[in-house]
Steps between C-alpha positions, in 0.01 A plus 500: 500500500438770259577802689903595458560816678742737344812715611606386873145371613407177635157304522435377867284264587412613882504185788144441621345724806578247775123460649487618882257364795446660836324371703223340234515832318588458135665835411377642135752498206453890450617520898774228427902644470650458150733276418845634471674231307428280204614332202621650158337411217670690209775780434569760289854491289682805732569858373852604428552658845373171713520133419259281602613277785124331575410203308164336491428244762735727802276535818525890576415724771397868376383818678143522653421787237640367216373422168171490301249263523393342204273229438492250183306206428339529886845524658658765664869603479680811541760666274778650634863633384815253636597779731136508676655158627648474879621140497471165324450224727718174478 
C-alpha cells in the first residue's frame, strides 16, 4: 500500500454493499445503503493531542457521513480521522 495518511487519519477499506432482492427485483448499486463498517488499511502516526488507538487490520464501524472517498488503483476507500470512528468490532 502506498498511501500513508498523515496526522490522526486512517485509510478504510469500506465492507461490500450487501446485494438486495425483492421479489426478483435486483435493486441498483446507486439505490443500495452504504456500508457503515470496514476494515483499516493504514494509519497515520497521531498528533501530540491524540494517540492513535486503531491499528491496521481492526474491523470498524464509522458514521454514515464520514470520510472522503478516494479511489486508487480501481479501489475505493475512504479516509477518515480516528475520531470519525464509532466502534471497532471484535
Amino acid at each position: 500500500m502506498n498511501i500513508k495518511p498523515l496526522a490522526d487519519r486512517v485509510l478504510i477499506l469500506p465492507a461490500p454493499a450487501e446485494e438486495v432482492t425483492v421479489s426478483g427485483i435486483i435493486i441498483p448499486d446507486s439505490a443500495k445503503e452504504k456500508p457503515l463498517k470496514g476494515k483499516v488499511v493504514a494509519v497515520g502516526c497521531g498528533t501530540k493531542d491524540e494517540e492513535m488507538t486503531l491499528k491496521p487490520d481492526d474491523t470498524v464501524i464509522y458514521g454514515k457521513y464520514a470520510g472522503t472517498e478516494i479511489e486508487h488503483e480501481g479501489t475505493t476507500y475512504l479516509i477518515m480521522r480516528q475520531s470519525d470512528v464509532l466502534a471497532v468490532i471484535g
